[in-house]
C-alpha positions in Angstrom: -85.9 16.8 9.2 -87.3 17.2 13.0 -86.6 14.3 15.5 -89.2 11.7 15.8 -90.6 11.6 19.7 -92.6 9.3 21.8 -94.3 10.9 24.9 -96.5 8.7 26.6 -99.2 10.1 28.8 -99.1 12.5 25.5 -102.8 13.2 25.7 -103.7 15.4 28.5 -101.3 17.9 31.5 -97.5 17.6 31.4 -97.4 15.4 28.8 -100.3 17.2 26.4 -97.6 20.0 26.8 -94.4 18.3 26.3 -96.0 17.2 23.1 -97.3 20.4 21.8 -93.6 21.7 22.6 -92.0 20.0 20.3 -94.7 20.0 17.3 -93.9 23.3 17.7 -90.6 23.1 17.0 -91.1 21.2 14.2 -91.2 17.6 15.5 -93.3 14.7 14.7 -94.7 13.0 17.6 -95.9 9.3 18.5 -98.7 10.5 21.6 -99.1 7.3 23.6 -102.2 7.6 26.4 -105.4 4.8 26.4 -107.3 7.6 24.2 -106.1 10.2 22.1 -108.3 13.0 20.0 -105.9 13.6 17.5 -108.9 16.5 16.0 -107.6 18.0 19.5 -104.9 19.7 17.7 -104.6 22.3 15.6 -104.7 21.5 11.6 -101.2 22.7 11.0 -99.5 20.2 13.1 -102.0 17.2 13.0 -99.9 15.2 10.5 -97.5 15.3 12.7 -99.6 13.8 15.8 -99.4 10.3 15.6 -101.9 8.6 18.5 -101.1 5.3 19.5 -103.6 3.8 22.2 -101.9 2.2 25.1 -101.9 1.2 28.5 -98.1 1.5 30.0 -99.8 -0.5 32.9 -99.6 -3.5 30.6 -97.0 -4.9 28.9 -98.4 -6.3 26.3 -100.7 -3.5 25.3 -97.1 -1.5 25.3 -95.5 -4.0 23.1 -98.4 -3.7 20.3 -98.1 0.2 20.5 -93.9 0.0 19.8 -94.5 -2.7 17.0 -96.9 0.0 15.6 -94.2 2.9 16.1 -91.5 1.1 14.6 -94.0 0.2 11.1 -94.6 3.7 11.3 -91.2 5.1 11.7 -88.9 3.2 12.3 -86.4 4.9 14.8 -87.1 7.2 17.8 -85.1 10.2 19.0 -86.7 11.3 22.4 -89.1 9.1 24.7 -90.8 11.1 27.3 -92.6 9.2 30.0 -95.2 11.6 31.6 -98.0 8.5 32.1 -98.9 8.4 35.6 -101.9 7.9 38.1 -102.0 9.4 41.7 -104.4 7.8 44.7 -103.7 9.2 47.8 -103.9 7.8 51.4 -101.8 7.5 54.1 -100.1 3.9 54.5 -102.7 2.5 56.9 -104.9 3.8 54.5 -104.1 3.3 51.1 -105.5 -0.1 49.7 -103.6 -2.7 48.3 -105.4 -2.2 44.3 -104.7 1.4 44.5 -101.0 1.0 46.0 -100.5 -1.7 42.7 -102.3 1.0 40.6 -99.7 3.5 41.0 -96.8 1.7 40.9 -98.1 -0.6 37.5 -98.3 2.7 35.8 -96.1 5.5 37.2 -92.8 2.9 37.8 -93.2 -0.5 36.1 -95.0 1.3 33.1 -91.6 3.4 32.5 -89.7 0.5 33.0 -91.7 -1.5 30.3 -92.1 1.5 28.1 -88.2 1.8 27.8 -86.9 -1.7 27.6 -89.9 -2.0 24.8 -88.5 1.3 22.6 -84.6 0.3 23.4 -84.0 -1.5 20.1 -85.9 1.8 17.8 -83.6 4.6 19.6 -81.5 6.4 17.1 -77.7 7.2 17.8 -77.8 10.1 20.6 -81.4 9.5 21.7 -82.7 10.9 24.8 -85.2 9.6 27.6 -86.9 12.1 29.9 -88.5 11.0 32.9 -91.1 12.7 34.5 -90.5 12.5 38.1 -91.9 14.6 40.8 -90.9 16.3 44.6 -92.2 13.5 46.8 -90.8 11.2 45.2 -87.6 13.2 46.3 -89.2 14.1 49.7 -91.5 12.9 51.9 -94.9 14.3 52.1 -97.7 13.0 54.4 -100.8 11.1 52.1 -98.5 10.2 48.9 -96.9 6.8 50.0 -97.7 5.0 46.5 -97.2 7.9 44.6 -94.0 8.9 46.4 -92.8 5.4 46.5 -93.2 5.0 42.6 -91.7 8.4 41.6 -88.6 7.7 44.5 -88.3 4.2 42.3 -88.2 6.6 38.9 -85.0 8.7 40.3 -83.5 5.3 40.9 -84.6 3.7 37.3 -83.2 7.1 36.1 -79.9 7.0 37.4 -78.9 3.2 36.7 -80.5 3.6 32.8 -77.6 6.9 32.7 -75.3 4.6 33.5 -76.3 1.3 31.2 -77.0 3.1 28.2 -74.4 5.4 28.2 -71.9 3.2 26.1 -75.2 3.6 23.3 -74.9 7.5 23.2 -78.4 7.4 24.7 -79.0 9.7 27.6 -81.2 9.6 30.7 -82.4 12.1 33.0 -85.5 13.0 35.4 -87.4 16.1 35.3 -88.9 17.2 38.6 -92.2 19.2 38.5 -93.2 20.7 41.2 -96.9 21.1 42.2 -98.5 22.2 38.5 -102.0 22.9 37.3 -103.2 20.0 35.2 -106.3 18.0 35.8 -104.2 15.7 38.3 -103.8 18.3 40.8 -107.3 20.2 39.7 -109.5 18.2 42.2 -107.4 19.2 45.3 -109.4 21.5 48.0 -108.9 25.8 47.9 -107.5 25.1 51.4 -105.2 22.1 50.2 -104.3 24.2 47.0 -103.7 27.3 49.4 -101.3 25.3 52.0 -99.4 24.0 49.2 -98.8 27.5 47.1 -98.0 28.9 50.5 -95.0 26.8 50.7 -93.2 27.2 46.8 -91.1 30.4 47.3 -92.2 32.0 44.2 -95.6 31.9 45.4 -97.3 30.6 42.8 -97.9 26.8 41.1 -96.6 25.4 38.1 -97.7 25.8 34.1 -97.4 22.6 32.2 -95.5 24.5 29.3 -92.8 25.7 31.6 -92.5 22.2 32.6 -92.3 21.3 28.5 -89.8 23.9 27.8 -87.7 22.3 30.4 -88.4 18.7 28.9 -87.0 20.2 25.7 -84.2 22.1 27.0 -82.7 18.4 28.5 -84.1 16.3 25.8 -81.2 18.5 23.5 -78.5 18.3 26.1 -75.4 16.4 24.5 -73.8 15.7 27.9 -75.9 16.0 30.3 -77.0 12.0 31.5 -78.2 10.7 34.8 -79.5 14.1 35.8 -82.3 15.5 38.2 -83.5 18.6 37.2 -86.1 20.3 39.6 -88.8 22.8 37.9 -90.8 23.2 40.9 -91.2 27.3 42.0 -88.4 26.5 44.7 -90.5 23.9 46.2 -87.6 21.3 47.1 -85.3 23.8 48.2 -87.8 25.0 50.8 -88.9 21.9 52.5 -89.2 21.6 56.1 -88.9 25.7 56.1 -91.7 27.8 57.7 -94.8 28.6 55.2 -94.3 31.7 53.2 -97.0 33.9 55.0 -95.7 32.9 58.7 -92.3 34.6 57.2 -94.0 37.7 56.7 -93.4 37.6 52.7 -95.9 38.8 50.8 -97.9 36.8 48.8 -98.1 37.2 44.5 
């Protein structure tokens, strides 16, 4: 039998393919997001898409939507928490709502999400955190967003080490600058700037993000890990843009 998973944000981007990952691998799969067409998927794995409605922003809607997974099954093998907002703005611009906005959902939501599914997680379970490079490194316009994802790493590493003792494992998975409908409404010349800096040239698919969310969900002894999928993004930072190198463009 194939493990039982919770991703939240499950409905659309990194965490639409996180879940379609592991339905195709077999696995059932709890999809946690505020709205969920389960007719979205295909008819051969739709008995295995279980939508629970939630917002991770509130803790009592998150409460209601683990009482519903544990009626339903009981025990959960893998949590994946891909829920998050963005709002950008500089700090002298960025207003106080949208600076609570981000952090209520990208940080505090994980935070409530895993002390909420702590008493369902079956011996070895994993949690997978969905991080991302400014929270990792500083980027001009992303002080919320950076601020909440640097606050993730940190939840990250100090869950490794308290649940440990439990056989459950935590680690964060760093995308780097993807195509999903997050980064979709971002300028050709904000796009271009960006892909001009990743040294392979090119941005992110949200299923090569998955198949690294899978890869580390199965890890036996791997805990308190951060594991960068972002083109070479991170390892570039602060070097000159790709075209000012001369190197060609793909």
């Amino acid at each position: 039998m194939g493990r039982t998973w919770v991703v939240t944000g499950g409905s659309r981007g990194i965490g639409r393919a996180v879940v379609d990952r592991a339905l195709a691998e077999g696995e059932t799969v709890h999809v946690l997001a505020r709205s969920v067409d389960r007719e979205s998927w295909a008819p051969a794995v739709r008995d295995r898409v279980l939508p629970v409605p939630v917002d991770v922003a509130d803790p009592e809607s998150v409460g209601t939507a683990f009482a519903a997974i544990e009626r339903a099954t009981g025990a959960v093998d893998v949590l994946v928490n891909a829920a998050g907002v963005h709002r950008g703005g500089r700090v002298e611009q960025l207003g106080d709502a949208a600076w609570a906005e981000v952090l209520a959902t990208n940080l505090t939501g994980a935070f409530t999400t895993v002390r909420a599914v702590l008493p369902l997680l079956a011996d070895g379970a994993a949690i997978v955190n969905i991080g991302a490079v400014v929270g990792l490194r500083g980027y001009p316009g992303d002080v919320a967003y950076g601020s909440a994802k640097a606050g993730l790493s940190g939840l990250t590493q100090t869950l490794a080490t308290e649940l440990a003792p439990r056989g459950v494992r935590v680690n964060l998975v760093v995308p780097g600058f993807v195509d999903t409908t997050m980064t979709a409404g971002l300028t050709e010349a904000s796009r271009a700037a960006i892909v001009d800096g990743i040294p392979m040239g090119r941005p992110g698919r949200a299923g090569e993000i998955a198949d690294v969310v899978w890869a580390v969900a199965g890890a036996s002894y791997m805990t308190g890990s951060t594991v960068a999928v972002d083109g070479g993004l991170m390892a570039s930072f602060g070097a000159p843009a790709r075209r000012a190198r001369g190197t060609a463009t793909r």
